[in-house]
N, C-alpha and C positions, 0 to 999 in steps of 0.2 A: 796691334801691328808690331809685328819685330823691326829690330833697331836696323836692321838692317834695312827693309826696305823703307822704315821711317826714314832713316838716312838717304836712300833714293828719290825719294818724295821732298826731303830738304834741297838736295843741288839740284831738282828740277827748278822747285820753287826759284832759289837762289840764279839761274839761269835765264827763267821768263825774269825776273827782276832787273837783270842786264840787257834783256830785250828792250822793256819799257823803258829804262832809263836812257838807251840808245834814241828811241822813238818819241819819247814823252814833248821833245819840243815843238812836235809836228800841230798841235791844238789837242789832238785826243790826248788825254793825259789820266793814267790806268794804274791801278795798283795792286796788289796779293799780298794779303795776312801771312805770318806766319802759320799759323791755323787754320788760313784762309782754302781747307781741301776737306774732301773726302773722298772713301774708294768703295765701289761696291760691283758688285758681279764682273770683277776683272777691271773694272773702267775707273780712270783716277781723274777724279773732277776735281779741278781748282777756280777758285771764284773768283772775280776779278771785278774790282769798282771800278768809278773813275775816283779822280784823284782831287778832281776839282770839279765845281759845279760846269752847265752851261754846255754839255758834248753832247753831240747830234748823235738820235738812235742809231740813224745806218752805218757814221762813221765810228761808231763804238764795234756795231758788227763787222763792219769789215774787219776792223782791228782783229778784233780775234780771231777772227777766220787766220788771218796774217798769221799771231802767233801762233794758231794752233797747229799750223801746217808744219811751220817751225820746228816747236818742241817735239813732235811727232816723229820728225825726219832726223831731228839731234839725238834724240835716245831710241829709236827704232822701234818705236812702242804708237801703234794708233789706235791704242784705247783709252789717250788724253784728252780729254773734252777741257773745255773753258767756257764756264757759267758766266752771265756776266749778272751781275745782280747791282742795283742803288744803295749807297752807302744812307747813312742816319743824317 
């Protein structure tokens, strides 16, 4: 990946992190790696835990539906998906 759009890939990251921290008091409480992505055939998947144990599957999915819409609409790009995946 060139620096460059590693760099783009960074202030998304860095952006959904501002999302969460907005929303995080709501119960669902979500988080992204800094490594927490990958990109393949065009599409930039970023993973997303929770933060803490105890969140309900559906309101973890809404959530991301939420953000996805989001970061989509902020960078103009709707080949952003949000994996949600169970942390260790």
């Amino acid at each position: 990946m060139s620096d460059h759009a590693n760099n783009g890939v960074k202030q998304i990251i860095r952006h959904l992190r501002g999302l969460l921290r907005e929303r995080n008091g709501s119960g669902v409480e979500l988080a992204v790696e800094d490594d927490g992505f990958y990109e393949e055939g065009g599409w930039l998947y970023l993973v997303v835990t929770p933060a803490r144990p105890g969140i309900r599957a559906f309101e973890y999915v809404e959530r991301l539906q939420e953000l996805e819409r989001e970061l989509r609409r902020e960078f103009d790009n709707p080949n952003i998906l949000l994996v949600p995946a169970w942390g260790d």
